[in-house]
Each structure stands twice: as C-alpha cells, then as structure tokens.
C-alpha positions as CSV (number, residue, x, y, z in Angstrom):
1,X,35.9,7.9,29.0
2,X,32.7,5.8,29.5
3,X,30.3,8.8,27.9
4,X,32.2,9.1,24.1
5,X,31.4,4.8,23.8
6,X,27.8,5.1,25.2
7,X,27.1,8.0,22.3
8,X,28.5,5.3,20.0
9,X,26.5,2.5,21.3
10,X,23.3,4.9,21.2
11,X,24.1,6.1,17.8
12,X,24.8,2.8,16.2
13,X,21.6,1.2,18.0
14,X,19.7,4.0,16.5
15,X,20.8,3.5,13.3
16,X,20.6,-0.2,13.8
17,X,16.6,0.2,15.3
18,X,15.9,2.6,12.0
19,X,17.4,-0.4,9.5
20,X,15.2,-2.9,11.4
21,X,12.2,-0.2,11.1
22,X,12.8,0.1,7.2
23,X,13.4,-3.0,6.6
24,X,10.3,-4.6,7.8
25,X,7.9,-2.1,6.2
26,X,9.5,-3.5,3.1
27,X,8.3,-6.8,4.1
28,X,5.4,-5.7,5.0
29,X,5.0,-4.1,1.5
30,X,6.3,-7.2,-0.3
31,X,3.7,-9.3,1.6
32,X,1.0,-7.2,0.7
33,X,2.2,-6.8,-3.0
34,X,2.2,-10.6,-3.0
35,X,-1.4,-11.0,-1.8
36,X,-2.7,-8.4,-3.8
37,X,-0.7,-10.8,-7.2
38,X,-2.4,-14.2,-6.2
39,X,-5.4,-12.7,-6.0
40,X,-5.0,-11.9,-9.5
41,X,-3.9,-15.2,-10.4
42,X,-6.7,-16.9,-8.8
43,X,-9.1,-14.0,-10.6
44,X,-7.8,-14.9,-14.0
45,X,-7.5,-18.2,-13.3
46,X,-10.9,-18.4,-12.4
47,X,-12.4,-16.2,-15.1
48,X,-10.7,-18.4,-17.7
49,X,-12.1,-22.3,-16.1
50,X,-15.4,-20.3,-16.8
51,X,-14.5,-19.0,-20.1
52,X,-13.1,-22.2,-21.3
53,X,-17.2,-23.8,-20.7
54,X,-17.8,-21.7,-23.6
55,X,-18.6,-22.8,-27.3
56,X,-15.5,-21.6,-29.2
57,X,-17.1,-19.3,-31.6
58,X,-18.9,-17.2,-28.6
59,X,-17.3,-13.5,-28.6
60,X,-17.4,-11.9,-25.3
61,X,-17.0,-8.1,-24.4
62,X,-13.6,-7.1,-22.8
63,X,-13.6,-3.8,-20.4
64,X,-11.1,-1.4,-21.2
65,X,-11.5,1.8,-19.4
66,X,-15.5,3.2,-19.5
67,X,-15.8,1.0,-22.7
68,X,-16.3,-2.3,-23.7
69,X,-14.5,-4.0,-27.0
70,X,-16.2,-6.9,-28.5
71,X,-13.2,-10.1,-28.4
72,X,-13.3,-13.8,-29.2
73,X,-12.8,-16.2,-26.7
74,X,-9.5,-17.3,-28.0
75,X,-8.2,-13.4,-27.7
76,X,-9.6,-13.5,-23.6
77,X,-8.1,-17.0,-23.3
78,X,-4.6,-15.9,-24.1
79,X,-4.8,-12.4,-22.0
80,X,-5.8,-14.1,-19.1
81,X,-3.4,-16.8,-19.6
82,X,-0.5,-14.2,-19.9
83,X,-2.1,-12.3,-16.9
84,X,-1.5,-15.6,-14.4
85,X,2.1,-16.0,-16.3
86,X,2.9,-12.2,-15.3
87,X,2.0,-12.7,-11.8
88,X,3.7,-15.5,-11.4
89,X,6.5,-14.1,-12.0
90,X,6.1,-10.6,-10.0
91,X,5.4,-13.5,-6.9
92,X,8.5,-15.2,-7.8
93,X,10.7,-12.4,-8.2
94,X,9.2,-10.5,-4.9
95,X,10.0,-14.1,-2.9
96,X,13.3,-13.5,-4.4
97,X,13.6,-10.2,-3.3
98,X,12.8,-11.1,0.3
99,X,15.0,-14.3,0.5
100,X,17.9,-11.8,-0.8
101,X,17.7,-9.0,2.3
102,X,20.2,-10.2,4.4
103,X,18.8,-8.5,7.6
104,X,15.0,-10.0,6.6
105,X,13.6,-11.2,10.1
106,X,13.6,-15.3,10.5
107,X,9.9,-15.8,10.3
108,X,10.5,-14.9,6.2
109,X,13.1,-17.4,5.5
110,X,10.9,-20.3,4.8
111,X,9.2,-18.4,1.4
C-alpha cells in the first residue's frame, strides 16, 4: 500500500522540481533581458545629452549595417528618443511578466 503513494509523491516532486527548474531559467532570462534594455536606455540616453550640445544645423552620420547615412540632428534626436521609449516599455512589460508567474520565487516580488 505504502509503495503506489511514494511513486506518486516521487512523480509529483519531480514534476514539481522540473516547474521550479523552468521557471527560474525564465527569470533568469527576464533578468538578463532586462539588463541587456537599460543598458540601451542609458546608451541612447547618453548619446542624445551629447547630441543635444550640438548646434542645430550639424548633420551627423548614422550607422546602418557596413554603411553610414548622413542624418540631421533632429532625425538622431527623435530615433534615440523612441529607442529609450521602446525600452522602457520591453522593461515594463518583462517586470510585468515576472510579477504575473505565480510560482516566481519571493526574492522577485519586490520588481
């Protein structure tokens, strides 16, 4: 009688160790999603406070691929303006993500 419940306790503390297992690589991938978005933001951000010491009518070179396009200041501006806003908003919605798993561990409750 004892050996049928002890395969059931084994089985569902297998399945149980395998959740734990998948679900922190997803936090672990989340985390380092998140890292790899601020330092985005902060690399935009930073490009732009430099940018912005620039007369207005300068035209600056933007890499695309092996090339470079020739762009005013106000067209750099706005792309990395929209970059910070995009990233913002991939952080936000991966914090969601990880206040939303309902088996996340306790040290990721406080995002």
């Amino acid at each position: 009688m004892a050996a049928p419940v002890d395969l059931e306790l084994k089985k569902a503390f297998t399945e149980l160790q395998a959740k734990v297992i998948d679900t922190q690589q997803k936090v672990k991938l989340a985390d380092i999603q998140i890292e790899q978005l601020n330092r985005t933001k902060k690399h935009a951000h930073l490009t732009d406070t430099e940018i912005m010491t620039l007369v207005d009518e300068t035209n600056m070179y933007e890499g695309v691929g092996r090339m470079f396009i020739l762009q005013s200041k106000e067209a750099i501006h706005n792309q990395l303006l929209e970059k910070q806003k995009i990233a913002e908003e991939k952080i936000k919605e991966l914090e969601d993500t990880l206040r939303g798993w309902p088996d996340s561990p306790p040290w990721n409750t406080s995002l």
